[in-house]
FIKOLPA-225939 format. One record per atom (N, C-alpha, C): residue in one letter; atom name; x, y, z. Coordinates in Angstrom, 1 decimal, always signed. Example, Ala and Ser with C-alpha at 12.3 -4.5 7.8 and 13.67 -1.06 7.14 Angstrom:
! FIKOLPA-225939
+------+------+--------+--------+--------+
| type | atom |     c1 |     c2 |     c3 |
+------+------+--------+--------+--------+
|    A |    N |  +13.2 |   -5.7 |   +7.8 |
|    A |   CA |  +12.3 |   -4.5 |   +7.8 |
|    A |    C |  +13.2 |   -3.3 |   +7.8 |
|    S |    N |  +12.8 |   -2.2 |   +7.1 |
|    S |   CA |  +13.7 |   -1.1 |   +7.1 |
|    S |    C |  +12.9 |   +0.0 |   +7.9 |
+------+------+--------+--------+--------+
This chain:
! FIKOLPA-225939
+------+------+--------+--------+--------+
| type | atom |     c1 |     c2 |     c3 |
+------+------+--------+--------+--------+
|    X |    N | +200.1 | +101.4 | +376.8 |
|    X |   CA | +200.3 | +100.7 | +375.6 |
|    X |    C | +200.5 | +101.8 | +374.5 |
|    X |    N | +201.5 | +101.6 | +373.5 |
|    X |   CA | +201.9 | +102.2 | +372.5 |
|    X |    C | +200.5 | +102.2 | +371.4 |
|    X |    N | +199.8 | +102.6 | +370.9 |
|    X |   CA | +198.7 | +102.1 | +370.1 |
|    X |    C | +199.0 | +102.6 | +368.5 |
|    X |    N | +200.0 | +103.5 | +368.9 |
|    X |   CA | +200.5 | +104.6 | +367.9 |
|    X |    C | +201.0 | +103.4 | +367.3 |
|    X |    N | +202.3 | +102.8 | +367.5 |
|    X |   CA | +203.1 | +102.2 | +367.3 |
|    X |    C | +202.8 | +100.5 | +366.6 |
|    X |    N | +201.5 | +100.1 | +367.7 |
|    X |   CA | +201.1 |  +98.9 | +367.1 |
|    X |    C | +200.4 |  +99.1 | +365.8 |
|    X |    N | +199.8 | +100.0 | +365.6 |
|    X |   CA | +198.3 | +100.9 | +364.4 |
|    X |    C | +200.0 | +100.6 | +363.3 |
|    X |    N | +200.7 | +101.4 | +363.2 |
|    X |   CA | +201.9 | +101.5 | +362.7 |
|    X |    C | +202.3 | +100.2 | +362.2 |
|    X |    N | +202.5 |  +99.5 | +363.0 |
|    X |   CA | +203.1 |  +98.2 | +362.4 |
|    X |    C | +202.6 |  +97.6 | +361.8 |
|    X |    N | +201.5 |  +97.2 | +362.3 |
|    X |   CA | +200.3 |  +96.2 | +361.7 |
|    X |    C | +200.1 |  +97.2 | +359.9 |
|    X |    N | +199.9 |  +98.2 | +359.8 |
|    X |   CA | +199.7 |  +98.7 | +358.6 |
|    X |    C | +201.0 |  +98.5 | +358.0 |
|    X |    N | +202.1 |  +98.9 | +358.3 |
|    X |   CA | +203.2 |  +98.4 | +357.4 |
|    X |    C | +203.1 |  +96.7 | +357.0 |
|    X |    N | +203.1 |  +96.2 | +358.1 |
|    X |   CA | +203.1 |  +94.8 | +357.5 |
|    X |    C | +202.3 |  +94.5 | +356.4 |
|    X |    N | +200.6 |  +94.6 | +356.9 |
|    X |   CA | +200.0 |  +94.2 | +355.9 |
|    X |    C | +200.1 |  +95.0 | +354.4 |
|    X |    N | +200.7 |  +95.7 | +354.4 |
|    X |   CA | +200.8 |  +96.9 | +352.9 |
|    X |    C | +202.0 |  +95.9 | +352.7 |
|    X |    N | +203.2 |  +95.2 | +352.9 |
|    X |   CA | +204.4 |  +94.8 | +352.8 |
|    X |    C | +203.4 |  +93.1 | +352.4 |
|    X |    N | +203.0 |  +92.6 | +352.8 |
|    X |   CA | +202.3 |  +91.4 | +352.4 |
|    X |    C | +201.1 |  +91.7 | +351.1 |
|    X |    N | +200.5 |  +92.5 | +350.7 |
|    X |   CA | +199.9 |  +92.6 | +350.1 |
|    X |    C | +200.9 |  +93.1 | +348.2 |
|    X |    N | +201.7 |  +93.8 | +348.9 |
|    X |   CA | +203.1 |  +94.0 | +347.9 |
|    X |    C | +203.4 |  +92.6 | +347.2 |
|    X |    N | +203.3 |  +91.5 | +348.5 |
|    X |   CA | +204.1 |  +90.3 | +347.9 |
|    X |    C | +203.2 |  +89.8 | +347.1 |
|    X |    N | +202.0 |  +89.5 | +347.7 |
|    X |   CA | +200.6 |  +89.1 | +347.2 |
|    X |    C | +200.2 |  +89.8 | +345.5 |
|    X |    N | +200.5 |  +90.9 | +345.5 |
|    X |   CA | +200.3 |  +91.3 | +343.9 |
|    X |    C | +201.4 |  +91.4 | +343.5 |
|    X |    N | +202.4 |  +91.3 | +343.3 |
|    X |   CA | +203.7 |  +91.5 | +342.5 |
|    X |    C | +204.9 |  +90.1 | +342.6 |
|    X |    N | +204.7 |  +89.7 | +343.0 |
|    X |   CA | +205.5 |  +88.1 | +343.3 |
|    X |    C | +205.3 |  +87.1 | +342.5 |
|    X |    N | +206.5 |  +86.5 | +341.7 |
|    X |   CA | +206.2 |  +85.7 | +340.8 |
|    X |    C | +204.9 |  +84.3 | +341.4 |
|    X |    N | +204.2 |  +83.6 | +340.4 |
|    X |   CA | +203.8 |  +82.7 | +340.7 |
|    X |    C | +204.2 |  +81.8 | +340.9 |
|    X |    N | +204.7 |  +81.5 | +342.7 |
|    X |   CA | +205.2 |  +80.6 | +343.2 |
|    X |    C | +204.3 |  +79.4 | +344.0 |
|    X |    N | +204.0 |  +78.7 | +344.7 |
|    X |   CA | +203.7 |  +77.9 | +345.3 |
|    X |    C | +203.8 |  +78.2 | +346.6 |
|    X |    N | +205.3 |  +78.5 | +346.9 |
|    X |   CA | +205.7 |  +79.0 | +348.5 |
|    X |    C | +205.1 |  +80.5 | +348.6 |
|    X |    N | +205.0 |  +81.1 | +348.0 |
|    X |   CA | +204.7 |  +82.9 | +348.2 |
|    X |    C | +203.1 |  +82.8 | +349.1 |
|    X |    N | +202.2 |  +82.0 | +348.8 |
|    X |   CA | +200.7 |  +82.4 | +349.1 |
|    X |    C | +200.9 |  +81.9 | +350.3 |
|    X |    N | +201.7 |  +80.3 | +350.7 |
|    X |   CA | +201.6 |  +80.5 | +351.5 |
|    X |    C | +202.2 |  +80.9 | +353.3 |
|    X |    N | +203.5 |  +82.1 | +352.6 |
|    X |   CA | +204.4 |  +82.7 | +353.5 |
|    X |    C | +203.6 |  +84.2 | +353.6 |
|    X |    N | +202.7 |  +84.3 | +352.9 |
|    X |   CA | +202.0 |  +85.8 | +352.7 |
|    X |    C | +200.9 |  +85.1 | +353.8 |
|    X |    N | +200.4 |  +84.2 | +353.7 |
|    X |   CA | +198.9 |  +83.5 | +354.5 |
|    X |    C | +199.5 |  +83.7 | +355.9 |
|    X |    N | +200.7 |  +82.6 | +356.3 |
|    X |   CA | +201.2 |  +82.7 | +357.7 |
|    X |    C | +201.6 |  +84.2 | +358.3 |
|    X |    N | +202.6 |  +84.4 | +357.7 |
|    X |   CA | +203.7 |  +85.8 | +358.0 |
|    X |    C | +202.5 |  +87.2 | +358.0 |
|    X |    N | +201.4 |  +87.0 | +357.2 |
|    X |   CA | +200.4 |  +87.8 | +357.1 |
|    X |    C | +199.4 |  +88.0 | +357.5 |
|    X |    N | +198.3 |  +87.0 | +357.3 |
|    X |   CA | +197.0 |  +87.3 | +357.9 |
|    X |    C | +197.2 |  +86.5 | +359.3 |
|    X |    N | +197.9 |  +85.1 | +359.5 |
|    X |   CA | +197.9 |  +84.5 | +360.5 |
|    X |    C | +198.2 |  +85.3 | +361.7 |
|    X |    N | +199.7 |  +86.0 | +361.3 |
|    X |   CA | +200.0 |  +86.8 | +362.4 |
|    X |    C | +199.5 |  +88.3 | +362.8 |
|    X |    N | +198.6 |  +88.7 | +361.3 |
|    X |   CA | +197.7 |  +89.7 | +362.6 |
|    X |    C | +196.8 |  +88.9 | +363.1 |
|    X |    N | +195.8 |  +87.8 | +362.7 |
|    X |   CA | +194.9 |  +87.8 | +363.6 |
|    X |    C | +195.7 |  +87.2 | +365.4 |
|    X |    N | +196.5 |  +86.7 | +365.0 |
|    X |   CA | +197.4 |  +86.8 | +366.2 |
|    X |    C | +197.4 |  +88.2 | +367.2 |
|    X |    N | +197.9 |  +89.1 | +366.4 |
|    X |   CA | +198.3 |  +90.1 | +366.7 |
|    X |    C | +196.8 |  +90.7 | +367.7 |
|    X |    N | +195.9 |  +90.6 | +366.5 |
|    X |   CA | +194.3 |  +91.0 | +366.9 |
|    X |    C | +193.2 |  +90.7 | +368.3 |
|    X |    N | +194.0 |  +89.1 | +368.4 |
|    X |   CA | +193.9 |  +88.2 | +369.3 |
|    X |    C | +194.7 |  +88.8 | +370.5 |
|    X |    N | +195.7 |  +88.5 | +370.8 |
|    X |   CA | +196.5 |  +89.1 | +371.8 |
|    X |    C | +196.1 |  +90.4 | +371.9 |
|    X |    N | +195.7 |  +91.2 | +371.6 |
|    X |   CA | +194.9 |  +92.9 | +372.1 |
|    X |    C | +193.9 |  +92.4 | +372.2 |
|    X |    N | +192.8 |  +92.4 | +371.9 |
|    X |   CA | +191.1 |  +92.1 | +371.7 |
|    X |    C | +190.7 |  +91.1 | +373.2 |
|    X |    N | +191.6 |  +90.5 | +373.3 |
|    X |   CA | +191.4 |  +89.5 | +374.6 |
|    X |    C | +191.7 |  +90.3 | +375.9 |
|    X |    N | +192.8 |  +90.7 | +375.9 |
|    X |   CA | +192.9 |  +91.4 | +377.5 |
|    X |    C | +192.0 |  +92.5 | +377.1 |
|    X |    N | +191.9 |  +93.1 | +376.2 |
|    X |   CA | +191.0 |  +94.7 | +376.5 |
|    X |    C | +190.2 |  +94.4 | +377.1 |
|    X |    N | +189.1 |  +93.5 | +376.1 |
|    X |   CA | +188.1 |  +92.8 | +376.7 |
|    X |    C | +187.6 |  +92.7 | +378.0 |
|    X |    N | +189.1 |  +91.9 | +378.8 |
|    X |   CA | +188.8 |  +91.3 | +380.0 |
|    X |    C | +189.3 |  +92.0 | +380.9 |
|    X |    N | +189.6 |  +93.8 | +380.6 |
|    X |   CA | +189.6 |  +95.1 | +381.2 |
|    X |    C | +191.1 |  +94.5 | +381.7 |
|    X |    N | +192.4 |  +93.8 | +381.1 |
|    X |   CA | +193.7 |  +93.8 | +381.7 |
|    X |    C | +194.1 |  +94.8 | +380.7 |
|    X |    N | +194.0 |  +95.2 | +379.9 |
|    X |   CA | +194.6 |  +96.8 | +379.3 |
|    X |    C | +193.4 |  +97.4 | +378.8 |
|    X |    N | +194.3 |  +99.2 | +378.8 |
|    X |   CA | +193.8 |  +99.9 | +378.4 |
|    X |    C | +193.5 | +100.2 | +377.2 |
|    X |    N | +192.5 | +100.6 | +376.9 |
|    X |   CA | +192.4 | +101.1 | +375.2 |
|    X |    C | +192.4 | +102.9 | +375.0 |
|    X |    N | +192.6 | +103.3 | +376.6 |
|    X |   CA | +193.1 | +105.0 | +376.1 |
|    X |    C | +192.5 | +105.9 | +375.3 |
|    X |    N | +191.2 | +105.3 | +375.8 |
|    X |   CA | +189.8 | +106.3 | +375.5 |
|    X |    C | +189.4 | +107.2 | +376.3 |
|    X |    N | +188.5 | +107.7 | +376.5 |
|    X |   CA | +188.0 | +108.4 | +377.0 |
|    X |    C | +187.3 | +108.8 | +378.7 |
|    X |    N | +187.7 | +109.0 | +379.7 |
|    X |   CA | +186.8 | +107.7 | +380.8 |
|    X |    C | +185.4 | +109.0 | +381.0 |
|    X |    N | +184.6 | +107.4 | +381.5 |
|    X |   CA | +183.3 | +107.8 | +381.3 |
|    X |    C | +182.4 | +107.7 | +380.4 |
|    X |    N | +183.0 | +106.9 | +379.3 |
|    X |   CA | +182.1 | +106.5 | +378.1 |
|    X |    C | +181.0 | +105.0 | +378.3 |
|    X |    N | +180.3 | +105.3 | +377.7 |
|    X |   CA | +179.3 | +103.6 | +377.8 |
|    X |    C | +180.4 | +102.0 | +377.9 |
|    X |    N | +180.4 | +101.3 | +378.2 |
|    X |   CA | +181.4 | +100.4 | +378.3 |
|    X |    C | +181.5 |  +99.7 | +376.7 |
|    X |    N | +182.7 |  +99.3 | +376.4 |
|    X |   CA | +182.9 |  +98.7 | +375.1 |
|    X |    C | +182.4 |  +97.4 | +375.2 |
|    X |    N | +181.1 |  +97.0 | +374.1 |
|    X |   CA | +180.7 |  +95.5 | +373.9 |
|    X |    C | +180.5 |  +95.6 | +372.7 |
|    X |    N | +179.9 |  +94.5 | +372.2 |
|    X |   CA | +179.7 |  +94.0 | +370.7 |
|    X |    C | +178.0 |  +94.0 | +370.4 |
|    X |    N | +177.3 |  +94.0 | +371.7 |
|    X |   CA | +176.2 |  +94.1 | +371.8 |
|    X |    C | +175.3 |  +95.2 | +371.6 |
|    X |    N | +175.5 |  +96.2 | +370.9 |
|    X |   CA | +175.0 |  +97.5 | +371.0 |
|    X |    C | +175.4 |  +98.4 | +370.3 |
|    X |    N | +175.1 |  +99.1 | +369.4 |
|    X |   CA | +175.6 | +100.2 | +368.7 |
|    X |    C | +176.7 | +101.4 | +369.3 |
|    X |    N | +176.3 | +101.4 | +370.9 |
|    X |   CA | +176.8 | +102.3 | +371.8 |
|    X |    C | +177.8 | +102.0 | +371.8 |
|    X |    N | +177.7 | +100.6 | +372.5 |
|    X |   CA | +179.2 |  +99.9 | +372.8 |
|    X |    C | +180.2 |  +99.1 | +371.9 |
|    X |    N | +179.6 |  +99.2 | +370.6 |
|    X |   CA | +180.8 |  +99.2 | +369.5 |
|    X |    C | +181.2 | +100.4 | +369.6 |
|    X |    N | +180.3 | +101.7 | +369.3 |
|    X |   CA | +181.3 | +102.8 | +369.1 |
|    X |    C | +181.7 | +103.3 | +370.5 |
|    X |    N | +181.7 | +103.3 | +371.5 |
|    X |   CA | +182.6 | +103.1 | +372.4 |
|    X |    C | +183.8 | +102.3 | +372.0 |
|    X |    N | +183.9 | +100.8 | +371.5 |
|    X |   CA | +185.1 | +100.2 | +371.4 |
|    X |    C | +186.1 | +101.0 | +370.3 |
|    X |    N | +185.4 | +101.8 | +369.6 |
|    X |   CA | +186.2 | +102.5 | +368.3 |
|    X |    C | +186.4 | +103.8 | +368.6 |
|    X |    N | +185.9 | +104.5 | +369.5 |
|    X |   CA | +186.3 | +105.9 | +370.1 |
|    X |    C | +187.6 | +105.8 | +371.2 |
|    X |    N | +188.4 | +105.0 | +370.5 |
|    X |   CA | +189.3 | +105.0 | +371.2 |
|    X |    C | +190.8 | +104.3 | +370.8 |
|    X |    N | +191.9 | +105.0 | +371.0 |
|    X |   CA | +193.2 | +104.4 | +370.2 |
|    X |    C | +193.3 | +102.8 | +370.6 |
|    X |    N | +192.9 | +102.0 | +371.3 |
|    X |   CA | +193.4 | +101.1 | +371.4 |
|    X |    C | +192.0 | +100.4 | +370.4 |
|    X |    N | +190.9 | +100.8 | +370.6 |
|    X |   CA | +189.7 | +100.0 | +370.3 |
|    X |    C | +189.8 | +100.1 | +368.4 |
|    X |    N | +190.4 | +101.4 | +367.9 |
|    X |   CA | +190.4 | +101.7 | +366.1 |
|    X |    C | +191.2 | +101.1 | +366.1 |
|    X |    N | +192.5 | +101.2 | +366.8 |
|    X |   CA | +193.9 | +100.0 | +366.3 |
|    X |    C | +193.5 |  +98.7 | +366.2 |
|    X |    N | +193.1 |  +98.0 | +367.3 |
|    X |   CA | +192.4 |  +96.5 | +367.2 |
|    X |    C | +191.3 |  +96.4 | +365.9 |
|    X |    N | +190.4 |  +97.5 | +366.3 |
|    X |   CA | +189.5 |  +97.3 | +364.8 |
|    X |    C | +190.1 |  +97.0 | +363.4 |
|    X |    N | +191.1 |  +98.2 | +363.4 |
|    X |   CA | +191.8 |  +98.2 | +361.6 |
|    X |    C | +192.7 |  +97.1 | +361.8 |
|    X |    N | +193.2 |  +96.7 | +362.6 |
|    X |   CA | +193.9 |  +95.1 | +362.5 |
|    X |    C | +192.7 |  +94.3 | +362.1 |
|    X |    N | +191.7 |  +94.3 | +362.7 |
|    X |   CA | +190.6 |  +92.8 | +362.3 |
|    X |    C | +190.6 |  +92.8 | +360.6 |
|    X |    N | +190.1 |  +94.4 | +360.3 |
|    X |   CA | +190.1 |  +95.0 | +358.8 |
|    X |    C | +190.7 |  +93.7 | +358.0 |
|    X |    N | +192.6 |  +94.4 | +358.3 |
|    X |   CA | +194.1 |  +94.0 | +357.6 |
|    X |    C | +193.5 |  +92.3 | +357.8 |
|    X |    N | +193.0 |  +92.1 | +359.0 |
|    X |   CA | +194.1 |  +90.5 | +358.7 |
|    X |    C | +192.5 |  +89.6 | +358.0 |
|    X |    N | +191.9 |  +90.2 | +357.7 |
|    X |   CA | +190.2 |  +89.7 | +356.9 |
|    X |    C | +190.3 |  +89.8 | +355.6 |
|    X |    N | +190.7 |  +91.2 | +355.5 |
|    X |   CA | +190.7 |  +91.8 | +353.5 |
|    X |    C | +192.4 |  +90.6 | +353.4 |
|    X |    N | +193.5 |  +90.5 | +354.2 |
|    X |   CA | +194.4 |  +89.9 | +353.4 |
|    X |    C | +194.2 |  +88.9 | +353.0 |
|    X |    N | +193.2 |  +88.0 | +354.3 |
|    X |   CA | +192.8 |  +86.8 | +354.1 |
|    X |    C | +192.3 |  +86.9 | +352.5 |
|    X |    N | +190.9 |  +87.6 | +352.6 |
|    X |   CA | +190.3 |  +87.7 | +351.3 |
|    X |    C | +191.1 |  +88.0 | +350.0 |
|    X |    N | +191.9 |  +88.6 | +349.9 |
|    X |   CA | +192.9 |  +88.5 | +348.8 |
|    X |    C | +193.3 |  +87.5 | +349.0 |
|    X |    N | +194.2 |  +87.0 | +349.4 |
|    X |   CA | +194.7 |  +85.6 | +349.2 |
|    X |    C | +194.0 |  +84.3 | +348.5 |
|    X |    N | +192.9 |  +84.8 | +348.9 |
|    X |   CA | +191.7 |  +83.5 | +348.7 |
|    X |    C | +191.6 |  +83.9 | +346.9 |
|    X |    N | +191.3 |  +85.3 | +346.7 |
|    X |   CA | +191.5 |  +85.6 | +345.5 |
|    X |    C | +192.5 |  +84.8 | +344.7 |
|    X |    N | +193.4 |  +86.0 | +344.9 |
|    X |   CA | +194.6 |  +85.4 | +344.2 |
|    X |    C | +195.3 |  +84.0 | +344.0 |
|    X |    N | +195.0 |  +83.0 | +345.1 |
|    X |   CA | +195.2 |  +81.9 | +344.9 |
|    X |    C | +193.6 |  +80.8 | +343.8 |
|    X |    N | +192.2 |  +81.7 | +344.3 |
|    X |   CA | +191.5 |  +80.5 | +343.4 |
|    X |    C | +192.0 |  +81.3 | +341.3 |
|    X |    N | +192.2 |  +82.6 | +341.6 |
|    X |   CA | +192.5 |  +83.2 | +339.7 |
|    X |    C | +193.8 |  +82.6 | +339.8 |
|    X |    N | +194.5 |  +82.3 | +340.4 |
|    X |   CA | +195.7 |  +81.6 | +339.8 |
|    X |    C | +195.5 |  +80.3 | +339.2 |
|    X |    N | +194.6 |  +79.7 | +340.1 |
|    X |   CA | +194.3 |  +77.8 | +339.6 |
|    X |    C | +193.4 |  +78.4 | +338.5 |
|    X |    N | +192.5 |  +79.4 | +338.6 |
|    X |   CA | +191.9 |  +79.0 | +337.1 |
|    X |    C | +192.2 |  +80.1 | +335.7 |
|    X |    N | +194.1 |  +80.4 | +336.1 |
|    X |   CA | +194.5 |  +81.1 | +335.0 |
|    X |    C | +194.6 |  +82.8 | +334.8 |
|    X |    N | +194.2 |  +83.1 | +335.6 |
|    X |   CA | +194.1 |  +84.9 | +335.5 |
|    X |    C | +194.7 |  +85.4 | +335.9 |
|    X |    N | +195.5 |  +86.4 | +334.8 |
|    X |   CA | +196.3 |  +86.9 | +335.2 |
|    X |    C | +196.9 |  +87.9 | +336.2 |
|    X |    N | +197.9 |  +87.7 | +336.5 |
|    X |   CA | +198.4 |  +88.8 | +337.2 |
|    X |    C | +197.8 |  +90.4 | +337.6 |
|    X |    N | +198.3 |  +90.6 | +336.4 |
|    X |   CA | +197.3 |  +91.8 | +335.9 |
|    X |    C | +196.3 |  +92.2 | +335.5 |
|    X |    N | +195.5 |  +91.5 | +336.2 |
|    X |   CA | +194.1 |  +91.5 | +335.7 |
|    X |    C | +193.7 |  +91.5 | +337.4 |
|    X |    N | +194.3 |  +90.4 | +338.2 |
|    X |   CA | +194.1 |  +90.5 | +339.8 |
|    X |    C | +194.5 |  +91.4 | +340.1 |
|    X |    N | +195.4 |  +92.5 | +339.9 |
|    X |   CA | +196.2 |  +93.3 | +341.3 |
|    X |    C | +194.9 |  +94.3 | +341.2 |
|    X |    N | +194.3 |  +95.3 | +339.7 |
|    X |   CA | +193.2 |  +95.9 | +340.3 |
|    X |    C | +191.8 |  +95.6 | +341.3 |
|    X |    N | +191.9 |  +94.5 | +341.7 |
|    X |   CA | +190.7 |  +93.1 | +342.3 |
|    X |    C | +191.6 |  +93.5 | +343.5 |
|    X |    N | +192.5 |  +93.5 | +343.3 |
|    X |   CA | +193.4 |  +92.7 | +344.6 |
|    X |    C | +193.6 |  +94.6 | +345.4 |
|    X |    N | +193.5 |  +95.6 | +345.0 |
|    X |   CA | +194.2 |  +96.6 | +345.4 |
|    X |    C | +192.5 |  +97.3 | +345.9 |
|    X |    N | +191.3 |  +96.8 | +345.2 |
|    X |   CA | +189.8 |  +97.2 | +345.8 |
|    X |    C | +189.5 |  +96.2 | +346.9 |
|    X |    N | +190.5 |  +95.3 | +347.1 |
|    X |   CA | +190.2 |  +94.6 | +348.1 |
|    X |    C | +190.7 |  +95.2 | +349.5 |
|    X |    N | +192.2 |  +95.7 | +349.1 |
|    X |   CA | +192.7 |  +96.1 | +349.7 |
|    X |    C | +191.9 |  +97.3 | +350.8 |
|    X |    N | +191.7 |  +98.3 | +349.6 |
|    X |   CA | +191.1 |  +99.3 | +349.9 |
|    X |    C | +189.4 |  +99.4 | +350.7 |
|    X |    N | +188.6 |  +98.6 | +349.9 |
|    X |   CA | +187.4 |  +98.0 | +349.9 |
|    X |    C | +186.7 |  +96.8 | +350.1 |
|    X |    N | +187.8 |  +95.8 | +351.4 |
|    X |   CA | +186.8 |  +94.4 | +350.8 |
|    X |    C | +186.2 |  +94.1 | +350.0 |
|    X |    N | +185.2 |  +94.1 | +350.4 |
|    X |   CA | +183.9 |  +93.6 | +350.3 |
|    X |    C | +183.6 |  +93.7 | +348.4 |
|    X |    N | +184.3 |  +95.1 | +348.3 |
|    X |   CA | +184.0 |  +95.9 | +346.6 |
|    X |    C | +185.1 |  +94.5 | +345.7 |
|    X |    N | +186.4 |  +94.7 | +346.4 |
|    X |   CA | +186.9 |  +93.6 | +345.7 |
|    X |    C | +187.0 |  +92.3 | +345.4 |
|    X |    N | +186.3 |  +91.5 | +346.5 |
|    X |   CA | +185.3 |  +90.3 | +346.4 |
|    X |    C | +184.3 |  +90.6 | +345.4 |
|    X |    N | +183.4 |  +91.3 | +345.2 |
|    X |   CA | +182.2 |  +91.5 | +344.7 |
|    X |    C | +182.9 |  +91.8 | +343.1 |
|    X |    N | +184.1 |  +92.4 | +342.7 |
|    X |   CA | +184.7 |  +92.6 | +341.3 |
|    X |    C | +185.2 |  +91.2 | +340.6 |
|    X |    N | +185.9 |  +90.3 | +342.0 |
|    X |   CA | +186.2 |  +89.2 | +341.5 |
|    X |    C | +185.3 |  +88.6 | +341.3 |
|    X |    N | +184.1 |  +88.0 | +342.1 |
|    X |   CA | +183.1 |  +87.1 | +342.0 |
|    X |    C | +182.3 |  +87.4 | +340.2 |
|    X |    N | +182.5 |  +88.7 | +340.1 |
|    X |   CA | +181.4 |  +89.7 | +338.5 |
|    X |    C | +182.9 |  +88.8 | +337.7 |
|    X |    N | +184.0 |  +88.9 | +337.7 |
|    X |   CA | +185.3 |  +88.7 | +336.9 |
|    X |    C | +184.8 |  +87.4 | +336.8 |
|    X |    N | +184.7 |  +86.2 | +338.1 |
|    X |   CA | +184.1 |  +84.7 | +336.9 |
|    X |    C | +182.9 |  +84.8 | +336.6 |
|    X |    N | +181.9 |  +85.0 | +336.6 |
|    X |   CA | +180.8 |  +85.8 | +335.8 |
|    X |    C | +181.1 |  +85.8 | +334.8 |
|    X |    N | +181.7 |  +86.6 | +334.7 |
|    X |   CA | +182.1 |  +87.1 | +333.0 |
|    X |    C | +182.8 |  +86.2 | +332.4 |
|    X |    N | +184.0 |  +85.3 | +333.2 |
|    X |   CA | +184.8 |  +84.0 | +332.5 |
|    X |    C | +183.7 |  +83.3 | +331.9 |
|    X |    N | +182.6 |  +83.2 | +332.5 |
|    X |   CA | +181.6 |  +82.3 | +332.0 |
|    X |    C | +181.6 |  +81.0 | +332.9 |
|    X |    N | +182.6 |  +81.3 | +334.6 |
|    X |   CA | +182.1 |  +80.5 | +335.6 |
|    X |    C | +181.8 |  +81.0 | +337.0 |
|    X |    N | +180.8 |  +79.7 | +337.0 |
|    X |   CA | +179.7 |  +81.0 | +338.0 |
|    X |    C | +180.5 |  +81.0 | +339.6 |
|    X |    N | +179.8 |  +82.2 | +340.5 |
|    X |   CA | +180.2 |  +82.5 | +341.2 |
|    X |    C | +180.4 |  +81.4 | +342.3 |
|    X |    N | +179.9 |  +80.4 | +342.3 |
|    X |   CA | +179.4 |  +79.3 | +343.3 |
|    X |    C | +180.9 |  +78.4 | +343.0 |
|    X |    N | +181.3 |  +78.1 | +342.3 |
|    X |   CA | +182.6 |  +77.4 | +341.4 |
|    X |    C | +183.6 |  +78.6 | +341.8 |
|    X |    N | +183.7 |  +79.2 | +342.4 |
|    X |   CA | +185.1 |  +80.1 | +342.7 |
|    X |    C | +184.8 |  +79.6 | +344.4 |
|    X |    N | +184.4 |  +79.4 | +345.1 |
|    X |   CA | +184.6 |  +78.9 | +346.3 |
|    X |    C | +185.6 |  +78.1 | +346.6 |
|    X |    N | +186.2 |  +77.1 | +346.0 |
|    X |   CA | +187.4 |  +76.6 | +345.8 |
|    X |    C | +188.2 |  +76.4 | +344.7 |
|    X |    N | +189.6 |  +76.3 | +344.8 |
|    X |   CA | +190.2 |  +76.7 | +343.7 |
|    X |    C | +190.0 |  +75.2 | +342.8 |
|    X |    N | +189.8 |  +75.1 | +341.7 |
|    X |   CA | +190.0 |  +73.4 | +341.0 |
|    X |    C | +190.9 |  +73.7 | +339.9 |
+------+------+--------+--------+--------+
């Protein structure tokens, strides 16, 4: 298996969806052709590797002789990530989580008015940092003066 080539794609795409996601007029159809075309089809993508590795029908082009790859163990995660197939699948899970999470952004600051430009730095720590840019947006309604519990869905 190519892993070069999948790592490759999956990063272009989601950098090409996230493009749309901060710079695309406010449309109606845009969030959710970035949702499908985007996070749906990596976790697709994530799904279709993550499943056969798993169930030892491909290789992940590691190392042989390492602890076996599980979720159960400190060992055997990093076993699953000391290896081209196991970081490719990981940084897909990444891509198709943090786009989710933007999205979710950018569509509840749109219903409650925020601008553009005010999201894409939210939207570009998301990118880079989940978690950081969740935690910027959630401080951003804070500071609107609505609380973080009221951004869970868009009204």
């Amino acid at each position: 298996m190519n892993w070069d080539m999948i790592f490759g794609f999956a990063n272009a795409w989601a950098l090409l969806c996230w493009v749309i996601l901060a710079l695309a007029p406010k449309r109606e159809i845009i969030v959710p052709i970035v949702f499908f075309a985007g996070a749906v089809l990596l976790a697709c993508l994530y799904a279709g590797l993550i499943i056969p590795l798993m169930a030892g029908w491909i290789s992940d082009g590691g190392p042989v002789g390492r602890p076996p790859a599980d979720f159960t163990t400190l060992a055997g995660v990093m076993a699953l990530f000391d290896s081209p197939g196991g970081a490719t699948i990981g940084w897909i899970h990444y891509l198709a989580f943090d786009l989710f999470v933007g999205i979710w952004i950018a569509r509840n600051a749109d219903a409650h008015k925020i601008s553009r430009w005010l999201q894409a730095p939210i939207l570009f720590f998301t990118l880079m940092a989940g978690p950081i840019g969740l935690l910027l947006y959630l401080l951003l309604r804070q500071i609107k003066g609505e609380k973080p519990e009221n951004a869970v869905l868009p009204s």
